[in-house]
C-alpha positions as a Markdown table, in Angstrom:
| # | Residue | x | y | z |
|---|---|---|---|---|
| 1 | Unk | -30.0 | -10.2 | -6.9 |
| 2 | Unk | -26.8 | -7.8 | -7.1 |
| 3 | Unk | -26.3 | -5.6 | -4.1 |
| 4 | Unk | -27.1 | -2.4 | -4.5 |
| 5 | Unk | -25.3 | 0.8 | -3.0 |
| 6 | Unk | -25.7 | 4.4 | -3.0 |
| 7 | Unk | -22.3 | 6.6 | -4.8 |
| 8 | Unk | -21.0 | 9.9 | -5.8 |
| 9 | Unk | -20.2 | 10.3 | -9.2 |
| 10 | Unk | -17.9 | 12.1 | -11.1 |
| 11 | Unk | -17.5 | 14.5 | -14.1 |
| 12 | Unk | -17.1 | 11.1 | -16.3 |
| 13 | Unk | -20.3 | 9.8 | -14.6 |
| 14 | Unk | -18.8 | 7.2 | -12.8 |
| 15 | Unk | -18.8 | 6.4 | -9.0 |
| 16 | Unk | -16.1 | 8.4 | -7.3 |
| 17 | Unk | -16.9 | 7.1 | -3.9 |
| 18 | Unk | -19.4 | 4.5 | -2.4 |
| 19 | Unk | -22.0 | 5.9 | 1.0 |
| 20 | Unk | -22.0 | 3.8 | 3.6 |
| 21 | Unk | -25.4 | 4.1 | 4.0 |
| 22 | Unk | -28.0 | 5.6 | 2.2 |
| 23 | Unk | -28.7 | 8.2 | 5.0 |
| 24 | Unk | -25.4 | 9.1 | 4.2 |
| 25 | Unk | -26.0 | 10.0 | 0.6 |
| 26 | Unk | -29.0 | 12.1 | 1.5 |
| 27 | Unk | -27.6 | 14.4 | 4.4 |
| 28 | Unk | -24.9 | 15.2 | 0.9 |
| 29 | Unk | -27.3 | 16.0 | -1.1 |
| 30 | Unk | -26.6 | 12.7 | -3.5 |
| 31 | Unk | -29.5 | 10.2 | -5.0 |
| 32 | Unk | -28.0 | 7.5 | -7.1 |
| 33 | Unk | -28.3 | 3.9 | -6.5 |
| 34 | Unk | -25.9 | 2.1 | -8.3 |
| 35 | Unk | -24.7 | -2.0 | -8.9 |
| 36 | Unk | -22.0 | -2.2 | -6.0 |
| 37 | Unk | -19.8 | -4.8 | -7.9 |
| 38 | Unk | -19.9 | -1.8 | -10.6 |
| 39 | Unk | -19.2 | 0.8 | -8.7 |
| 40 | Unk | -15.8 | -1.0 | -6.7 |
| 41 | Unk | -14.6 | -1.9 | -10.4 |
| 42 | Unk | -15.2 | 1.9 | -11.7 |
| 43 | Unk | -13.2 | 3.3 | -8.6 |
| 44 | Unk | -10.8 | 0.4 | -8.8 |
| 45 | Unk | -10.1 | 1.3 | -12.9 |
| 46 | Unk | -9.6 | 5.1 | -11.8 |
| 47 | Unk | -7.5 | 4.2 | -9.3 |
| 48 | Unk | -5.3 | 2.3 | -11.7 |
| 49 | Unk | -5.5 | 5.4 | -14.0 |
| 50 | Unk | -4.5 | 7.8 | -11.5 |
| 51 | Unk | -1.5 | 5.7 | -10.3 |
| 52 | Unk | 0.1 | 5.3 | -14.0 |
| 53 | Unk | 0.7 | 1.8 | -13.8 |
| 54 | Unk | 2.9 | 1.9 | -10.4 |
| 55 | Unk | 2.6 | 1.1 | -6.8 |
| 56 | Unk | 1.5 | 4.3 | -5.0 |
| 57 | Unk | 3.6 | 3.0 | -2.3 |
| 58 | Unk | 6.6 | 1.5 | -3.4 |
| 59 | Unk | 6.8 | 2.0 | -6.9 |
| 60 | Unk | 6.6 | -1.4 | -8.5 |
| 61 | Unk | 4.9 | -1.4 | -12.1 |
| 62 | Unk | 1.7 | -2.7 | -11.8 |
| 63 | Unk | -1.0 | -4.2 | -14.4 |
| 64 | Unk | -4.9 | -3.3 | -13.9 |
| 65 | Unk | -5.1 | -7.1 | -12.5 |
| 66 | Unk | -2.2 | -7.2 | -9.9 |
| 67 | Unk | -2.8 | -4.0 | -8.3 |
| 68 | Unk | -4.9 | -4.0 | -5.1 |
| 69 | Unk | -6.5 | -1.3 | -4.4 |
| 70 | Unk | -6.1 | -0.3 | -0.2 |
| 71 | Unk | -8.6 | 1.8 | 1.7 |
| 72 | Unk | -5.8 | 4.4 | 3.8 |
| 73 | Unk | -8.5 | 4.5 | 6.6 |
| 74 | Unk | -10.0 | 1.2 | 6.5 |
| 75 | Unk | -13.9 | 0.7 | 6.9 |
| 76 | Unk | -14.4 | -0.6 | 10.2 |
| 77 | Unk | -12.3 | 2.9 | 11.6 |
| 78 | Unk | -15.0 | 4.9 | 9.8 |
| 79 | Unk | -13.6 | 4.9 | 6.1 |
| 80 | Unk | -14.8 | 4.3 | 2.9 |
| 81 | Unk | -14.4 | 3.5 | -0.4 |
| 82 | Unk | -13.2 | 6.1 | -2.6 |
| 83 | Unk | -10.7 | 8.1 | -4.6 |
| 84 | Unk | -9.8 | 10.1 | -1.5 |
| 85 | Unk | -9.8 | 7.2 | 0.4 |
| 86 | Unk | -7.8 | 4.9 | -1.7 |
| 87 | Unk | -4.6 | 3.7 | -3.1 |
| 88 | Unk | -3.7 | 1.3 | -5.7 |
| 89 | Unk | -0.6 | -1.0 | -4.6 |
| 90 | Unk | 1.3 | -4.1 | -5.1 |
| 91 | Unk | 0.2 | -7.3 | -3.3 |
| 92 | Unk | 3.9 | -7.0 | -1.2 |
| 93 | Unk | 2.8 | -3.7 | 0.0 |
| 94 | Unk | -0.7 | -4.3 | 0.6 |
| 95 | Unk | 0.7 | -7.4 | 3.1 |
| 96 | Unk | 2.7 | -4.7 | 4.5 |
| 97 | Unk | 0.0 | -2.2 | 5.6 |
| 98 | Unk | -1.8 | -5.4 | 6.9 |
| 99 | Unk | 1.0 | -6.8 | 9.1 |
| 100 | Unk | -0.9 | -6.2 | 11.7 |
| 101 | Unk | -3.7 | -8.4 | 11.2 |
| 102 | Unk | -5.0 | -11.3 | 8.5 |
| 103 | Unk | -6.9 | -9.7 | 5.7 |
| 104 | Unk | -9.6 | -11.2 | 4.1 |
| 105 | Unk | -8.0 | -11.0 | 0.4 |
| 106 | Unk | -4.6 | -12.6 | 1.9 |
| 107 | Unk | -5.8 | -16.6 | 1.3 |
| 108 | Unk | -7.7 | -16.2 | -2.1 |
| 109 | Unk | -6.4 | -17.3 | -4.9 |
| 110 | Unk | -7.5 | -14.9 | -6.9 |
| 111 | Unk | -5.7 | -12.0 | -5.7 |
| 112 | Unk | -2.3 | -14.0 | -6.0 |
């Protein structure tokens, strides 16, 4: 069974940001469930969009498959995954704004 999670969308339709908790969603006024493997890769191709095909950080070009995306306030601070929240970076400056600790995404081989 796919996880479900509770988003804002956008004019397009799509999610625009991910609730941490359905609570969450309600106290804003917002009622949609939504597939959360959907939802990351909606935000994720938006944020690709919105960054043009460059590292928001350094500037490197990027394809839809390299870029990371990087929460600016991270989840476990209180953050969340969003437009607001969100940039879409190279894997050099991703490992940069994670010096600081091992991230999960850092030893898959997938993300290399």
């Amino acid at each position: 069974m796919r996880e479900s999670v509770w988003v804002e969308l956008g004019l397009d339709a799509l999610p625009v940001r991910i609730f941490r908790t359905e609570k969450e969603s309600l106290a804003l006024g917002w009622r949609q469930p939504y597939d959360r493997a959907l939802a990351v890769s909606a935000i994720r191709h938006k944020l690709y969009i919105r960054s043009g095909g460059f590292c928001e950080l350094g500037g490197e070009v990027l394809t839809e498959k390299s870029g990371h995306m990087h929460e600016k306030k991270h989840r476990g601070q209180g953050g969340e995954i969003s437009l607001e929240n969100s940039v879409f970076i190279c894997p050099k400056c991703h490992q940069h704004e994670h010096r600081d600790r091992n991230p999960r995404w850092k030893n898959n081989p997938k993300n290399t």
